[in-house]
C-alpha positions in Angstrom: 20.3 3.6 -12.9 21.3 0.4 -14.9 23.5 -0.7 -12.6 21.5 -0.1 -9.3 19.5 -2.1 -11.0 22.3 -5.2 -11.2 23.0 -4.6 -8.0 19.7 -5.5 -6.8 18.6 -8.2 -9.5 21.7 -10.4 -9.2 21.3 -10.8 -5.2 17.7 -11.7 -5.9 18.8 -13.9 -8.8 21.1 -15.7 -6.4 18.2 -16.2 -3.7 16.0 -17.8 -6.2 18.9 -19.8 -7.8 19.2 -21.3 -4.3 16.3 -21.8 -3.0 15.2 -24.0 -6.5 18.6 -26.3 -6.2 17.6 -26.6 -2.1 14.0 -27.4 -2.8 13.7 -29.7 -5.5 11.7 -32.6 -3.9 8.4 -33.1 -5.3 4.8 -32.1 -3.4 1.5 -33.2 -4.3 -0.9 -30.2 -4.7 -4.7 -31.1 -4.6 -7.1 -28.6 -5.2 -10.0 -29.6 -2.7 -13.2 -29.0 -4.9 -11.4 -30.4 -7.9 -10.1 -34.1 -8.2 -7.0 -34.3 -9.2 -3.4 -34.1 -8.1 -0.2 -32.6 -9.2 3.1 -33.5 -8.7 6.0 -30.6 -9.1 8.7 -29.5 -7.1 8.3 -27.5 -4.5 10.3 -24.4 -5.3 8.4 -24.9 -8.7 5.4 -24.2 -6.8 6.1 -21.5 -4.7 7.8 -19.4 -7.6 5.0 -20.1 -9.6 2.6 -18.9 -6.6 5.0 -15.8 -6.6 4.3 -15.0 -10.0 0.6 -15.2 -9.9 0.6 -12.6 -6.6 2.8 -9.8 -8.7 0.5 -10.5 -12.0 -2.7 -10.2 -9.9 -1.1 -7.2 -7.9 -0.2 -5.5 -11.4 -3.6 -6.2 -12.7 -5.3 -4.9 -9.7 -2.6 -1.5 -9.8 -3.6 -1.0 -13.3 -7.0 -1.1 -12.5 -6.9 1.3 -9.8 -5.6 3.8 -12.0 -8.2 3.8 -14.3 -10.3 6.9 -13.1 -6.9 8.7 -13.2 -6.1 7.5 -17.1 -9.5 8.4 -18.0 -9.4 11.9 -16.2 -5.7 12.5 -18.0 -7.2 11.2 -21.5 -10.2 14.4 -21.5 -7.8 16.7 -20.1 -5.4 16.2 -23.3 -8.7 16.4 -25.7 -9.6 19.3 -24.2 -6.2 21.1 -24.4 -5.9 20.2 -27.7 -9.2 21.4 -28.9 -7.9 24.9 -26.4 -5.0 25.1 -28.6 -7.0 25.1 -31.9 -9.3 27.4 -30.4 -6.3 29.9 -29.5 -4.3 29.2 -33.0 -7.8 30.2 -34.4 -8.0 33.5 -32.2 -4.8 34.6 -33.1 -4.6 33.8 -37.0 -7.8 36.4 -37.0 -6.2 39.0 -34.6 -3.4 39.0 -37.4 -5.5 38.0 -39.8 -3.8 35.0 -41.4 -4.6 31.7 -42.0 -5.5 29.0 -38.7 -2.7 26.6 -38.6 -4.8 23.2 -38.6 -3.0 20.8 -36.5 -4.1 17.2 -35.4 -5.7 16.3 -31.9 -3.1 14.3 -31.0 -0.1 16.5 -31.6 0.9 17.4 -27.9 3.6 19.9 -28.6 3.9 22.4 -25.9 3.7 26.1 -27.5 5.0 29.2 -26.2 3.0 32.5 -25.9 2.8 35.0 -28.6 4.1 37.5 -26.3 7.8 36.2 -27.1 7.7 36.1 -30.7 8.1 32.6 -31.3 5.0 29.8 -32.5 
């Protein structure tokens, strides 16, 4: 995976590489509500434009998945409060001690049925 991952980072290294060496006259950019001016080169401008639209996409992604965090985040309080429930139910069908364990311990455990805890 590491090296698909060369394989398609060093072309697009090479892209960029170039088009900053072809593109290094400077631009003016002028905001229009806002007075004043900015000189940079141009390929600094359009990377920098780049950049901004993956952050903003990112944010916008992350955001999106919020319902879906928040839905995955009860789901694992409830399973752990299921599992204490169930540790509970069987240390008084066999009449030991509940195993206390914390709510965030996520350990998968397998039935009683094959022996093991």
């Amino acid at each position: 995976m590491r090296h698909l991952s060369w394989l398609l980072t060093a072309p697009l290294a090479l892209v960029v590489l170039s088009f900053a060496v072809s593109n290094r006259q400077e631009v003016v950019l002028s905001l229009w509500p806002l007075p004043f001016l900015f000189d940079a080169p141009a390929f600094a401008l359009v990377l920098v434009s780049l950049v901004a639209g993956f952050v903003a996409g990112g944010f916008t992604a992350w955001a999106g998945g919020r319902r879906h965090r928040r839905a995955a985040r009860a789901e694992k309080i409830r399973a752990a409060a299921l599992e204490r429930e169930l540790d509970a139910l069987r240390a008084r069908a066999t009449g030991a001690a509940p195993a206390n364990q914390p709510e965030s311990d996520a350990r998968v455990k397998l039935p009683a049925m094959l022996g093991r805890r």
